[in-house]
RODOTI-506971 format. One record per residue (C-alpha): residue number from 1; chain; x, y, z. Coordinates in nm, 4 decimals. Layout:
BEGIN
PT   num   cadena         c1         c2         c3
PT   NUM        A          X          Y          Z
...
This chain:
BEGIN
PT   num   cadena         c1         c2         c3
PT     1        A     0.0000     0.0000     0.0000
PT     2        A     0.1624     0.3320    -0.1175
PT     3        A     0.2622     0.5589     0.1682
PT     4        A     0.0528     0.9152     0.2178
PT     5        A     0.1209     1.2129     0.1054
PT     6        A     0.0308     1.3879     0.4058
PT     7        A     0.2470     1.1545     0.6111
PT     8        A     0.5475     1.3569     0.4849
PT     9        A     0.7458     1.5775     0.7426
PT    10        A     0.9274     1.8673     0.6522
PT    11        A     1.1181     2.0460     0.8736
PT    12        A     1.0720     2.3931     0.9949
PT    13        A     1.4058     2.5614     1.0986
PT    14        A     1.5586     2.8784     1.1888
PT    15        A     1.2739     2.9470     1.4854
PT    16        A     1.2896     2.9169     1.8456
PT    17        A     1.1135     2.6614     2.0481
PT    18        A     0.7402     2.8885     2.0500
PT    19        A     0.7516     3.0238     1.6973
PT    20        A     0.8193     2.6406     1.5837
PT    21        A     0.5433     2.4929     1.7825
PT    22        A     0.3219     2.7995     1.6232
PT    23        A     0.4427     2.7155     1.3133
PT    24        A     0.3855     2.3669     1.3138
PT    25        A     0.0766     2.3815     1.4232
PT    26        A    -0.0112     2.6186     1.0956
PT    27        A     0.1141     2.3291     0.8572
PT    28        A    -0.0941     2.1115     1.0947
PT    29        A    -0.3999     2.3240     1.0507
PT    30        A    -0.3214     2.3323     0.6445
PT    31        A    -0.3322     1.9918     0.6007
PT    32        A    -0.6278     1.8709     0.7956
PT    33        A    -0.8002     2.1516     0.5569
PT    34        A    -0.6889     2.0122     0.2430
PT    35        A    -0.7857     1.6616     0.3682
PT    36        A    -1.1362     1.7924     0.4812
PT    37        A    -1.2534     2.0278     0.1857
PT    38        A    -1.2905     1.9326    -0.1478
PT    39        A    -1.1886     2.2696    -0.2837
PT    40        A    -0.9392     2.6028    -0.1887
PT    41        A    -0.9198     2.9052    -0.3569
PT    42        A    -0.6702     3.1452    -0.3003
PT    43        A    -0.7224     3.5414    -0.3142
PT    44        A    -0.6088     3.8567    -0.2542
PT    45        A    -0.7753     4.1473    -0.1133
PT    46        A    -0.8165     4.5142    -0.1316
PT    47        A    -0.8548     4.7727     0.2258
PT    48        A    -0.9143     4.4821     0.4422
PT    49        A    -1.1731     4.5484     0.7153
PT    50        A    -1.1116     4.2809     0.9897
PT    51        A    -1.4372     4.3650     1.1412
PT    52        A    -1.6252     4.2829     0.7926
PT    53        A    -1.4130     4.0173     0.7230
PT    54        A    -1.5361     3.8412     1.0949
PT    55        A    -1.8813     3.8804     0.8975
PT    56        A    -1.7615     3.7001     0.6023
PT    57        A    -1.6090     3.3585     0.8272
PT    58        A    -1.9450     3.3399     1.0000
PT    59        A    -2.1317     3.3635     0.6716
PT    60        A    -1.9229     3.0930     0.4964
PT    61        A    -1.9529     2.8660     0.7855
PT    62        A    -1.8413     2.5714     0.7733
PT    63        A    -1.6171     2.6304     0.5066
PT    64        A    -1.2936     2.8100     0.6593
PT    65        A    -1.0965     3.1239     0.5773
PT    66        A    -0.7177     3.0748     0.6335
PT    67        A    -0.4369     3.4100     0.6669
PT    68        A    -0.1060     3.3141     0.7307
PT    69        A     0.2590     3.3286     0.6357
PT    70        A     0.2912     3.2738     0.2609
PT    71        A     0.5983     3.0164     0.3036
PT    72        A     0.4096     2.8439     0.6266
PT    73        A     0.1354     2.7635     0.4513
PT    74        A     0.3304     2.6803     0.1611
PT    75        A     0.4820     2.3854     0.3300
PT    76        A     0.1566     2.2498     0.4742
PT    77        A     0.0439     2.1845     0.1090
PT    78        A     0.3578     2.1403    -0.0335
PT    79        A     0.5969     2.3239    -0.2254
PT    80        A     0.6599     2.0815    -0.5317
PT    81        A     0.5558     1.8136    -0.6588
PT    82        A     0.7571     1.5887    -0.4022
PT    83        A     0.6429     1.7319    -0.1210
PT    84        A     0.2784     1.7997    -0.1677
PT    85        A     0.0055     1.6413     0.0609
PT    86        A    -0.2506     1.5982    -0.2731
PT    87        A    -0.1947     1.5925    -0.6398
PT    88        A    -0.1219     1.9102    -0.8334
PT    89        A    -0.1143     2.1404    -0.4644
PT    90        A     0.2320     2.2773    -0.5555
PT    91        A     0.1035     2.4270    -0.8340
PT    92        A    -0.1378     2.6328    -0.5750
PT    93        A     0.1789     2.7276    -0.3286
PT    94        A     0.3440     2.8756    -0.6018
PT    95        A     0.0300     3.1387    -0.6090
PT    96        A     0.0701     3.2672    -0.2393
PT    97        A     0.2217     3.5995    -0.3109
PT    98        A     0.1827     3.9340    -0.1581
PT    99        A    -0.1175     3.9626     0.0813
PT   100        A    -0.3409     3.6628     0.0138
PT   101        A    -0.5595     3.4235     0.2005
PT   102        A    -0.7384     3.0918     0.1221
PT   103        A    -1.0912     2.9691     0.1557
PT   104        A    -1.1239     2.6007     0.2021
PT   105        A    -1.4676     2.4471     0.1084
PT   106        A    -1.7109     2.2537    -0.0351
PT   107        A    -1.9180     2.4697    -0.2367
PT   108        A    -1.9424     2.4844    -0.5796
PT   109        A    -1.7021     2.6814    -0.8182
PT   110        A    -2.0012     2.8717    -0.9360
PT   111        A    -2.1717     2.9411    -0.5759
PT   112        A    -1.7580     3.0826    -0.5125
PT   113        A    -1.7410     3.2547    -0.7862
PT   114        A    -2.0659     3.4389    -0.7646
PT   115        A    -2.0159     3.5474    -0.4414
PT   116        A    -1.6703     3.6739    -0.4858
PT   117        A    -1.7666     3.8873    -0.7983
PT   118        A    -2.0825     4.0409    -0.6152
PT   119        A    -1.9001     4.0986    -0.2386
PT   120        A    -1.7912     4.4472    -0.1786
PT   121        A    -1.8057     4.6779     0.1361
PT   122        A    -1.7752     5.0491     0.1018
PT   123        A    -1.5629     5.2147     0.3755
PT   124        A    -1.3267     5.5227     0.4504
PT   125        A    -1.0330     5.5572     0.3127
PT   126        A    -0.7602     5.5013     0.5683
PT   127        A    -0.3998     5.6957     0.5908
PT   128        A    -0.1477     5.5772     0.2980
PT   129        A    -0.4470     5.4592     0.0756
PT   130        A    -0.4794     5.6124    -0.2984
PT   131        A    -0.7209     5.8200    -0.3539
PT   132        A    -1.0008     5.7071    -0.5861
PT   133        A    -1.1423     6.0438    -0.6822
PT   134        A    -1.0582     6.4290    -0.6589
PT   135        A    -1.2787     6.5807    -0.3631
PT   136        A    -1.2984     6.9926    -0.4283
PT   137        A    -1.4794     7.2114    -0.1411
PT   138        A    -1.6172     7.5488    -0.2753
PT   139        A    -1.5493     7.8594    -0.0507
PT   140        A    -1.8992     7.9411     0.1694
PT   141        A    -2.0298     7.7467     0.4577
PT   142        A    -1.9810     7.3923     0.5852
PT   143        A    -2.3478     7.3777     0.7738
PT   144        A    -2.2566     7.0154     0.8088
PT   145        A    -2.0044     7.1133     1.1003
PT   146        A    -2.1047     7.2375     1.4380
PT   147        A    -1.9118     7.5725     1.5614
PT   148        A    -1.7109     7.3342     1.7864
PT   149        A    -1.5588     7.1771     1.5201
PT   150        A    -1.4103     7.5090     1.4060
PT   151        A    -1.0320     7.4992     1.5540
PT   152        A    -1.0553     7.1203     1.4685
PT   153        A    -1.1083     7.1806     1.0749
PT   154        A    -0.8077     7.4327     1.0774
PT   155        A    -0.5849     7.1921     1.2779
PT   156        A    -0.6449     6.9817     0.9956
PT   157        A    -0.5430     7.1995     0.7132
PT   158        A    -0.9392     7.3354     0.6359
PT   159        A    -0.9065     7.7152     0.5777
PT   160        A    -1.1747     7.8028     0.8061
PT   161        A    -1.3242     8.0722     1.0416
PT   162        A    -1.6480     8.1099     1.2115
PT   163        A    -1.8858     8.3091     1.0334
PT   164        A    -2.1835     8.4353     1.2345
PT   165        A    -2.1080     8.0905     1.4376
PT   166        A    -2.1153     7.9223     1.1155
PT   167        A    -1.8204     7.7252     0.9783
PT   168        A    -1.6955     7.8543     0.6418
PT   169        A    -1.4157     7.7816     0.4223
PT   170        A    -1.2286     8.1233     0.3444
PT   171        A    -1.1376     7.9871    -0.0191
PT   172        A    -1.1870     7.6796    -0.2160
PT   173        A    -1.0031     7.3957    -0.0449
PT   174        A    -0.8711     7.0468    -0.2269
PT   175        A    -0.9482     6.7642     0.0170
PT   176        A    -0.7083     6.4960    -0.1841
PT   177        A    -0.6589     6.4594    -0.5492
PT   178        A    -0.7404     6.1391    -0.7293
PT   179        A    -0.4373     5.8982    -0.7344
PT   180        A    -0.2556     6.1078    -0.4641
PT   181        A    -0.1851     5.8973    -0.1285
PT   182        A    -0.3592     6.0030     0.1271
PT   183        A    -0.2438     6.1956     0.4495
PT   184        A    -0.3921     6.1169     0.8071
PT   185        A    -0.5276     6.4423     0.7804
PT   186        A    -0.7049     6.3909     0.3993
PT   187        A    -0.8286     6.0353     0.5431
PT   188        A    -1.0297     6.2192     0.8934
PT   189        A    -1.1464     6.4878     0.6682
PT   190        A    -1.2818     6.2907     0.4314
PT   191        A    -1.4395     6.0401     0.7196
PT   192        A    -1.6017     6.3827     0.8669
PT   193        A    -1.7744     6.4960     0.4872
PT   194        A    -1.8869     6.1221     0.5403
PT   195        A    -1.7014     6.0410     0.1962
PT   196        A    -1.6242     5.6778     0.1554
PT   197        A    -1.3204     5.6448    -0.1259
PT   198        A    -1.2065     5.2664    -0.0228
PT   199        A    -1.3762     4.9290    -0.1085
PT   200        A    -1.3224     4.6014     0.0909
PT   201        A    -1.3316     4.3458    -0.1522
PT   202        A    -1.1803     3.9645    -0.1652
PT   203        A    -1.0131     3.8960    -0.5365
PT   204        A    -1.0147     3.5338    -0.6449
PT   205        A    -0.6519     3.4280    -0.8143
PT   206        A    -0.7025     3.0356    -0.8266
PT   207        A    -0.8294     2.7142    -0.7404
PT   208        A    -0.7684     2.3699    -0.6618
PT   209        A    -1.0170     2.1090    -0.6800
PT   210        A    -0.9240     1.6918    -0.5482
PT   211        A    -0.9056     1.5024    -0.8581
PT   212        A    -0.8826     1.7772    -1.0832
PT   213        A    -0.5664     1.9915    -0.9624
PT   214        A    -0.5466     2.3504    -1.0224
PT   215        A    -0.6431     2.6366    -1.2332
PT   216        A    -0.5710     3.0206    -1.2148
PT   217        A    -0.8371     3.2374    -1.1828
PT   218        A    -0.8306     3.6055    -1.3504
PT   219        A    -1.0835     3.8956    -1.2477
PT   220        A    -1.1757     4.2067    -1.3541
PT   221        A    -1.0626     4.3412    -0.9678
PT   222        A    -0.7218     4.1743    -1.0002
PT   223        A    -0.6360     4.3369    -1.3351
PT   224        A    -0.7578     4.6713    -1.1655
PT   225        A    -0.5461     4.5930    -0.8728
PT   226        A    -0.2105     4.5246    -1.0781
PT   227        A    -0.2757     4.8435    -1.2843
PT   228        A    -0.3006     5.0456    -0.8972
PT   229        A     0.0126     4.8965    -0.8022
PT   230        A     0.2290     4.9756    -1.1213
């Protein structure tokens, strides 16, 4: 009887005693996944929202969402051909790049797929993000604001005064320009106008299926994504 692939140990060096029981117990974790699901996809993601993404596990319940290091999980599925715990999972390691995740289950490719192309949560934009859009504020009031927030808006960078106890801009004011990374000052201004430029959203890149190996996946998101990060 030929010996299992999953029976194979591979050793995990370079770590101390805590980050190689942590460690080990990742590659454990990897490959009782790949033995229970029929399927894993692999993504990437754009302005990950841990708090929405906490949504997302207990929606796909009981399939499972696994983050990780790339190389750890790597080595729980294997990272060629002769290591591998199933047939053709190398072929998946070699797609963990960047910031990724999988999703082990047992759901159809077209139930996946679906979902992935319709799932998107709007959001603010947070510090170092790219702004989507060019936000212009015309000189006169802000009625939005309270007086309060007066010395606030200015501390910002908001060329402000009070105005009868009014807020108003002085002059015409640029809140970020489209493409432009954002400051921590553009990204609270642009929470308090209530302006949402980011957009949580998963990006399949592949899948591997028992018995059938694996395939790459491309997405009108992830072409969007590589043409952002050129």
């Amino acid at each position: 009887m030929p010996k299992s692939k999953r029976d194979k140990k591979i050793s995990l060096t370079k770590t101390s005693k805590k980050g190689l029981a942590l460690k080990q117990k990742i590659v454990d974790d990897v490959r009782n996944c790949v033995e229970k699901y029929q399927n894993i996809y692999v993504f990437t993601f754009r302005n990950m929202r841990n708090e929405k993404m906490k949504e997302v596990r207990e929606q796909w319940k009981p399939s499972r969402f696994f983050f990780g290091k790339n190389k750890v999980i790597a080595i729980g599925l294997g990272r060629s051909e002769a290591e591998e715990v199933e047939d053709g999972l190398h072929e998946l390691s070699k797609s963990l790049k960047g910031q990724c995740g999988l999703l082990f289950t047992d759901c159809s490719k077209k139930e996946v797929t679906e979902w992935f192309d319709d799932f998107s949560v709007e959001d603010f934009a947070r510090s170092g993000c790219k702004a989507t859009e060019t936000i212009l504020l015309s000189e006169g009031p802000l009625s939005q604001f309270s007086h309060a927030m007066e010395p606030y808006l200015r501390q910002l960078g908001m060329p402000t005064k009070l105005e009868r106890g009014v807020v108003t801009l002085i002059k015409d004011f640029e809140v970020c320009k489209e493409g432009s990374i954002l400051t921590p000052e553009q990204a609270k201004i642009l929470e308090l106008l209530e302006n949402k430029l980011a957009t949580f959203k998963l990006i399949l890149k592949g899948r591997w299926t028992k018995g059938e190996g694996f395939e790459q996946i491309s997405s009108k998101d992830e072409e969007e994504d590589e043409e952002m990060n050129e």
